[in-house]
BAZA-743340 format. One record per residue (C-alpha): residue in three letters; z, x, y. Coordinates in steps of 0.02 Angstrom, whole numbers, plus 50000, padded with zeros to 5 digits. Each point is the difference from the previous one (the first is absolute). Layout:
BEGIN
AlaZXY...
//
This chain:
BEGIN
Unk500005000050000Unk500365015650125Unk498325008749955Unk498914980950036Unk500964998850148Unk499865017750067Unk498084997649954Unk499924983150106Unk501035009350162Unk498905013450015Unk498644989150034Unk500924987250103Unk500645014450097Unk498215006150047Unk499364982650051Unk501284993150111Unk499024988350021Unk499894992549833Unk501294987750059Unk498614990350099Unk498504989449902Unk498725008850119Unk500655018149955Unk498855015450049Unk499825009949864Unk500275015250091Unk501425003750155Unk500235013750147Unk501605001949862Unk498795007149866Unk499925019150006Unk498154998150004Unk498644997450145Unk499274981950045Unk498195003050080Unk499014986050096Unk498274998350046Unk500795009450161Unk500695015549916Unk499095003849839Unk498535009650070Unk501195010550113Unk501445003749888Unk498895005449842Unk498295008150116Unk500515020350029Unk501654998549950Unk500905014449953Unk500704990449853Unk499094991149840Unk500344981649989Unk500024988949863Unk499664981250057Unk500124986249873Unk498864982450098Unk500584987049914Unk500334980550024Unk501754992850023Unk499154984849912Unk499385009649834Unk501434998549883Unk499675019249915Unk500295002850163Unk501834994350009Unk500285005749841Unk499515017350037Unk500985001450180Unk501695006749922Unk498995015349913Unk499235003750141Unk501484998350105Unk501065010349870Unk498465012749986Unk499995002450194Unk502065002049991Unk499615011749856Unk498935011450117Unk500834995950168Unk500135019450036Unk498305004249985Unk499294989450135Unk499585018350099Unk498845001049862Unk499554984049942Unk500374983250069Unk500154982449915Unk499284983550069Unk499454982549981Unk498924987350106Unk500134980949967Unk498094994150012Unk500774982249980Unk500445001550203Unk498844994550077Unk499795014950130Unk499485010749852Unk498704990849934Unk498595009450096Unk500865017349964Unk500014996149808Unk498354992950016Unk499485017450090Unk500825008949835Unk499154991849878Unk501774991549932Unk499424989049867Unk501284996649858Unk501795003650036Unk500865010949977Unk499045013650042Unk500475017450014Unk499295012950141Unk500495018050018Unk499555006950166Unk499905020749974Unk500785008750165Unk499045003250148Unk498704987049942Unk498274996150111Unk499794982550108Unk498714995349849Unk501275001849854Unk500594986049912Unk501165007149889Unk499685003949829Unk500514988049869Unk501354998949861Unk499394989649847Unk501285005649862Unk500334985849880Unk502005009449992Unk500704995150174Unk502025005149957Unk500915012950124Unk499675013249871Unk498294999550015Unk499754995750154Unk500985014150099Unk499085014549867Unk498524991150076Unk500585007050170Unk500445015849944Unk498345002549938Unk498924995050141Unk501285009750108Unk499645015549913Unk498154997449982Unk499895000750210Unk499365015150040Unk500595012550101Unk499194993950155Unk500594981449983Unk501445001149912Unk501534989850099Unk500715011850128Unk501904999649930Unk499504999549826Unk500395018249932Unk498845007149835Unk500224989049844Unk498985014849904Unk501075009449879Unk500605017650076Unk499615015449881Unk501375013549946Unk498925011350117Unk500554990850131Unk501814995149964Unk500815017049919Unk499745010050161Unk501154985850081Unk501505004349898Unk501475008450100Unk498904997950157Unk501334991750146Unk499404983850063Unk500474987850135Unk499804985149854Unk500154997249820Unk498655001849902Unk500004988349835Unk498665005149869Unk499764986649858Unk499005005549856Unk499424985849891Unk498724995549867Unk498224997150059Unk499774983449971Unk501944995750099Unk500284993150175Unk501735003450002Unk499475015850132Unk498904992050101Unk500994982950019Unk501405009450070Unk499005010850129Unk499614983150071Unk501844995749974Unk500685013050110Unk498444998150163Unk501304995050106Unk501295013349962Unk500575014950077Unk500575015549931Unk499035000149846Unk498345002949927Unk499364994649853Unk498405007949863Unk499714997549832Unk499135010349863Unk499604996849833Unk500685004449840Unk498525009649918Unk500455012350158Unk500925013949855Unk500475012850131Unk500674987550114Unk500974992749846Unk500585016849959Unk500625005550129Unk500784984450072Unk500774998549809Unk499184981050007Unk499794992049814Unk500194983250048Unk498904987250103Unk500324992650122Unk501105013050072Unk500685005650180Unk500095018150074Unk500795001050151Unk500085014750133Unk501314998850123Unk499845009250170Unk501205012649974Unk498705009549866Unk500824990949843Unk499294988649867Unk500524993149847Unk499364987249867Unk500744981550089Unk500864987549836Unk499204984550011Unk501024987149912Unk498464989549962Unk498225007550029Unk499414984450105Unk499265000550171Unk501394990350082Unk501115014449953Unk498985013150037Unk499684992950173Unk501884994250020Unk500565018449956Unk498855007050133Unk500564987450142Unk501905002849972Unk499525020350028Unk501325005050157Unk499055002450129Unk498384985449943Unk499904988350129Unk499194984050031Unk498885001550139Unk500164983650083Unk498664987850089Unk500224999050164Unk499234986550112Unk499884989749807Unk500374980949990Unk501745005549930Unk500635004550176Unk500794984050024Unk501964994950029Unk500385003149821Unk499445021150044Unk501404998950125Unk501324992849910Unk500835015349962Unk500405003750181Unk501554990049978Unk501045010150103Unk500355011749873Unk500595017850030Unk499565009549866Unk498925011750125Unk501685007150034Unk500785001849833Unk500295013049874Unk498794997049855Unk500904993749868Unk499495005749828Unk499844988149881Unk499514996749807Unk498574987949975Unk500834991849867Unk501474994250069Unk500244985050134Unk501425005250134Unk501274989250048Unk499795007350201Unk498254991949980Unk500934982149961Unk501225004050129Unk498715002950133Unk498964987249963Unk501504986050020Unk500625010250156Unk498224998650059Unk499884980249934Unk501614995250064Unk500455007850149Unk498175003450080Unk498614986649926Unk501124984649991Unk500965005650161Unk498434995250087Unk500484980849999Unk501404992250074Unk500524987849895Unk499634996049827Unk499684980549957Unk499244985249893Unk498935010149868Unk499945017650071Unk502004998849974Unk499604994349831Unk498885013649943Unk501375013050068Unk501274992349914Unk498955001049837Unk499665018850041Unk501785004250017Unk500604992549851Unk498515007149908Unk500495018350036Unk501754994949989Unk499804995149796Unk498585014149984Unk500355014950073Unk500315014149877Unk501675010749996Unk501584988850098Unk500765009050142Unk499954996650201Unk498404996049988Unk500134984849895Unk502014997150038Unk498894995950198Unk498784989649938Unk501184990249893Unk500944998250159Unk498844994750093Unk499234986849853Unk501564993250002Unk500354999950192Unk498174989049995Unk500284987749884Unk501644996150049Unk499384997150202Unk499674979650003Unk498675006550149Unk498284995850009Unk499765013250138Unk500795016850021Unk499885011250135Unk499225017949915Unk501175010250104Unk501394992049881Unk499295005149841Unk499845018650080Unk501775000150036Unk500334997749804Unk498765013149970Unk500765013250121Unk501784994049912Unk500824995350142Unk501074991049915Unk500625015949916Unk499824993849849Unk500655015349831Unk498425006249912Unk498854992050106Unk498535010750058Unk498135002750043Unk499335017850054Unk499204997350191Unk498795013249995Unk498185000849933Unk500005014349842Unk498614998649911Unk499975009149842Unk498614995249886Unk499124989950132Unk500035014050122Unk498395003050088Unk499105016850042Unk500074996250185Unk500894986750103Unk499154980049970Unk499475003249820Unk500894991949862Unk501754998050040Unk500574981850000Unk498484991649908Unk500125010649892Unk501994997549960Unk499834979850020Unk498655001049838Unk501245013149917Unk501574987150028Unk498754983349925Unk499645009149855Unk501815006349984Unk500594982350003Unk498454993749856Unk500455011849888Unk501994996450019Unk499624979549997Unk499005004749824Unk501685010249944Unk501224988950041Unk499164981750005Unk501614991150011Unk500435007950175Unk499244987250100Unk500974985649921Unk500674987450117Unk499285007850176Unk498594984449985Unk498585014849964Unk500294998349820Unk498634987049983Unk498725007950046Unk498685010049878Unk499785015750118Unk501524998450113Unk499905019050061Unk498114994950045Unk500464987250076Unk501325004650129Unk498905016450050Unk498614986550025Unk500764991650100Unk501085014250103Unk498545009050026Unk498954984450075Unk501334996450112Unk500855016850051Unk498845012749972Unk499395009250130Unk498275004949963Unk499034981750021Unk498555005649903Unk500855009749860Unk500914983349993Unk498554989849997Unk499165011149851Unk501594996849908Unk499914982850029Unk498065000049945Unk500585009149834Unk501634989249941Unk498824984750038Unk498895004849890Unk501035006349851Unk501664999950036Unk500354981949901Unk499305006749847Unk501635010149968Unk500824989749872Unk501325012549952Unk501095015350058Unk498655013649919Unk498564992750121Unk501135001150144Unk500165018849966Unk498425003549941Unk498884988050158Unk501185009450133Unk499465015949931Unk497984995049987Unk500224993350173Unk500775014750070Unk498285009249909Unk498864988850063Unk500765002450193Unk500095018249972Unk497804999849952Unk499704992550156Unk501005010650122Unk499395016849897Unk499425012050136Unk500464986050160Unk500985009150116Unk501664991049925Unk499395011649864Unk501185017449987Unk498875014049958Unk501375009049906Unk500504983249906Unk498434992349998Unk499814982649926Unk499494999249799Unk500164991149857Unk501775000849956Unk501055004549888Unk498705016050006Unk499795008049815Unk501335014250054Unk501354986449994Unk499264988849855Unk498735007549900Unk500044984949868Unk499734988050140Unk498375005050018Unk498334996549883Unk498224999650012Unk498884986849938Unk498055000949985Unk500305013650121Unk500844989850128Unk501975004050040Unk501064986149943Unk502004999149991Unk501034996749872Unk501164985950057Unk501305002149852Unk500275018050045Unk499974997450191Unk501314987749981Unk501035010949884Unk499545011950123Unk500754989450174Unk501624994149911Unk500255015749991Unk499615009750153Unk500874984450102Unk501354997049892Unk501875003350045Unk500245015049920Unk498485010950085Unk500664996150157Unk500695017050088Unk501504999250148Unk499305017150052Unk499784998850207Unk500744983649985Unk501034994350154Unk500924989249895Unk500115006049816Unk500154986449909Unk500954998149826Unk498855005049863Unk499635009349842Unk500305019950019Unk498135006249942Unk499965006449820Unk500325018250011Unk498785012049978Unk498664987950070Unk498305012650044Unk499434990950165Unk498285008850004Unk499064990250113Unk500265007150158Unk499354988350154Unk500035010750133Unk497765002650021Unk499845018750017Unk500905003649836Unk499105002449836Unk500404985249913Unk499915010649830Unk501615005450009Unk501825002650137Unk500504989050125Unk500844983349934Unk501724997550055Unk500605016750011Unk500895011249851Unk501504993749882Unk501355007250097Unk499484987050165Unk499954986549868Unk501705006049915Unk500615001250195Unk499434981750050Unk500574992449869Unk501845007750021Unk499634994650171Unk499644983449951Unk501565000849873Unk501265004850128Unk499214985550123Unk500434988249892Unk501695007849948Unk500514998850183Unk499444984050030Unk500874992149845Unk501575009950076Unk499634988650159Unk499944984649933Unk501645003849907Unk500895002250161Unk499044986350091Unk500394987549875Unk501354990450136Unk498495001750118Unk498734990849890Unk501014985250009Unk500204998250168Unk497935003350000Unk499734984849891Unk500854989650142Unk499325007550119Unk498294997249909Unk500314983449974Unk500504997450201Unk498325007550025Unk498904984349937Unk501014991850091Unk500035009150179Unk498255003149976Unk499294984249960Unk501084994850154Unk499295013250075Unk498484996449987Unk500064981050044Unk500445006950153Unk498375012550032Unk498894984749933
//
């Protein structure tokens, strides 16, 4: 039931507007090209790319059946638009008819390819293959890109030709400003040349192949398997890179997570909207230490920070809370309140303040009141929230990238996997009934408080879509994650994009090999392992206090844990980094011991105190809601 539904988001997800009876078949959301009658002749005539341009009919039924390949072949080959584009033309609209007409378009679909730097009189030269999967389709392109000739060949599309020992030997312990990456494959493979085209719009690293009836080159590399990946660093070295899985999508992964590979992003592109700015949240981390980090863990300062952020900064913004924007607070609150992982001040305030909500008789309260609670005015024991941005996981590598979108995802997933571990947590808080209650509430929070409009309304777009299909607590986790992939394909290379964490397909290999298959050549994931996987990786007990303003109460991490993958970008992610040696984990967690040792010492000798708290707590609904009658 996951897989058919996974199978029927993907495609709802690329037609938004499926929801409609007069549904394009194609949308400005497709990571593809939509040509007129206006804009075919000047986007394919002396263009420095190819272009391959299906004309079809938005009537013809192949033709509807065929739009999700195409769409997932054009996703499939998104970064190798420098070299070769992907389009469609409806000759159904009726402003195309004279263009199709000029074309010859006779039977739909039909399939053009328009070779780079083409003449006014060309009119492209056409694909007639019975096979029309991805597969065979994108080796299409990579052999009429290699068959250009030197003279027309696309002017970012680097050789596709197999490089000789001759040539690559005498590159060995030479010092380079880049990586060089040299894949050496069986003749008859694409593995090589798919990933050159993978990596166009990278940075840092340059890709050749060469065959495997090359002996020297096998010889001296030490090469006896195919495909296989050489890599010379700058610094003179080069070894023999493990691939877990000899696949292009972790060949090309490998390459892009090099330190130092960046993204280069498209300025001036379509992707410039709101959303690009959205990290620019007021967020400091232009001034901050770096922070290093382990890839595999999630950070409680990134929770912190992103309900600092939430509470005392986004929802700050209105006045007073009421009628059904009070409701959907409310329904937050007691959400993280039953959800979030490890106890401590973090939870002991939103408990707090769950209860301080439902017990106010109010309709309206004034938002000023509900940061009073927040700052612990009240002086409530153990209650306590962090008022500082640290972003840990989520940090960015320059001031307005990633930060608090990135922590808000982090917390929604953190609270899907912990509904899905502990189902009867929500009992009694009137979320119970729903199927996807996590879904649900960050539906509806991020409609209403979010403060990127358009993220919001993409959101919105999405969980209309799909989001009542999730029957059960596995879909919940598993549609949050594909969501989360689907946003992160169609901000990759925007300028929300962070060239030193730029936006992939995640978990990437590194993290979850097993997650990952291929399927008639096509990359497909394996949900059972990906959601093995995410219960995992968001679960309570891979949660790390480490820069945490308010360590929480949770698990000491099993000793002798090897955190080898280092997040800090200019460190070789082959080995190092991580969370520093045994004797700083020893020394934090006799930290952590001694924290709690003092504090259980406090409580002891606070214990008249407490009692005199509880009245005073229970004085509080009452001053306050008086309180507040008198600010309304």
């Amino acid at each position: 039931m996951i897989r058919f539904w996974f199978k029927a988001a993907v495609v709802l997800w690329l037609v938004p507007g499926s929801l409609g009876t007069a549904a394009r078949l194609y949308t400005e959301e497709d990571p593809l090209v939509i040509l007129s009658s206006s804009s075919l002749k000047p986007s394919v005539i002396n263009s420095s790319s190819a272009w391959l341009v299906q004309f079809f009919s938005s009537w013809c039924g192949h033709c509807i059946q065929y739009s999700s390949t195409w769409k997932a072949l054009a996703q499939d080959v998104k970064d190798w638009q420098q070299a070769v584009s992907v389009a469609v033309l409806d000759c159904a609209q009726e402003e195309n008819f004279d263009i199709c007409k000029e074309f010859s378009i006779k039977f739909y679909p039909t399939f053009r390819y328009f070779r780079a730097h083409s003449p006014e009189t060309d009119r492209g030269t056409p694909y007639r293959g019975a096979d029309r999967e991805i597969q065979s389709v994108r080796q299409l392109m990579v052999n009429i890109l290699q068959n250009h000739t030197k003279l027309d060949r696309p002017d970012h599309c680097p050789p596709l030709e197999p490089y000789s020992s001759v040539e690559l030997l005498p590159l060995l312990g030479q010092r380079s400003d880049h990586y060089t990456a040299i894949i050496i494959e069986e003749p008859d493979s694409y593995v090589g040349r798919e990933v050159i085209l993978d990596l166009l719009q990278y940075s840092g690293v340059e890709v050749k192949r060469a065959l495997s009836s090359d002996l020297p080159l096998l010889d001296a590399l030490k090469i006896t398997t195919f495909p296989s990946i050489y890599l010379l660093h700058p610094n003179t070295t080069h070894t023999h890179l493990h691939v877990q899985k000899r696949l292009r999508f972790f060949f090309s992964s490998l390459l892009r997570t090099l330190p130092g590979v960046q993204r280069r992003l498209k300025f001036g592109s379509s992707s410039s909207t709101s959303e690009d700015q959205m990290g620019a949240l007021s967020d400091k981390q232009s001034t901050e230490p770096w922070r290093d980090f382990d890839r595999s863990k999630v950070y409680a300062a990134d929770l912190e920070s992103a309900l600092h952020y939430l509470l005392r900064v986004e929802l700050a913004t209105h006045n007073t809370l009421e009628g059904e924007e009070l409701k959907i607070f409310k329904d937050f609150v007691t959400l993280v309140a039953k959800l979030y992982p490890g106890g401590g001040s973090v939870v002991k305030l939103m408990e707090t303040l769950s209860d301080w909500l439902l017990s106010l008789p109010l309709l309206r309260i004034p938002y000023q009141a509900v940061l009073d609670l927040v700052d612990n005015k009240m002086r409530i024991s153990g209650v306590f929230l962090g008022a500082e941005l640290r972003w840990v996981g989520c940090q960015g590598s320059r001031a307005g990238l990633r930060g608090y979108p990135c922590s808000l995802w982090t917390l929604f997933h953190v609270l899907t996997v912990q509904h899905d571990a502990t189902p009867t947590a929500l009992e009694n808080t009137g979320l119970e009934g729903e199927a996807a209650p996590v879904l649900q509430v960050m539906r509806r929070y991020i409609r209403t408080f979010f403060g990127c409009e358009e993220c919001g309304r993409h959101f919105e777009q999405a969980a209309a879509v799909s989001m009542e299909k999730v029957q059960n607590r596995e879909d919940q986790v598993l549609w949050l994650w594909n969501q989360h992939n689907m946003v992160n394909y169609r901000l990759a290379g925007s300028l929300s994009d962070d060239p030193l964490f730029p936006k992939a397909p995640w978990p990437s290999p590194s993290l979850c090999s097993s997650c990952h298959e291929e399927k008639n050549g096509v990359h497909v994931w394996n949900h059972d392992n990906v959601l093995f996987f995410l219960r995992q990786h968001y679960g309570a007990s891979n949660m790390s206090p480490k820069y945490s303003l308010t360590p929480p109460r949770l698990p000491a991490p099993p000793p002798g844990t090897d955190l080898v993958r280092t997040s800090r970008p200019q460190e070789e992610h082959h080995g190092g980094g991580g969370e520093g040696g045994g004797e700083e984990e020893e020394e934090e967690q006799q930290q952590q011991q001694q924290e709690e040792e003092e504090e259980e010492e406090e409580e002891e000798e606070e214990e008249e105190e407490e009692e005199r708290e509880r009245g005073r707590r229970r004085n509080l609904r009452s001053s306050r809601s008086l309180d507040l009658d008198t600010r309304l």
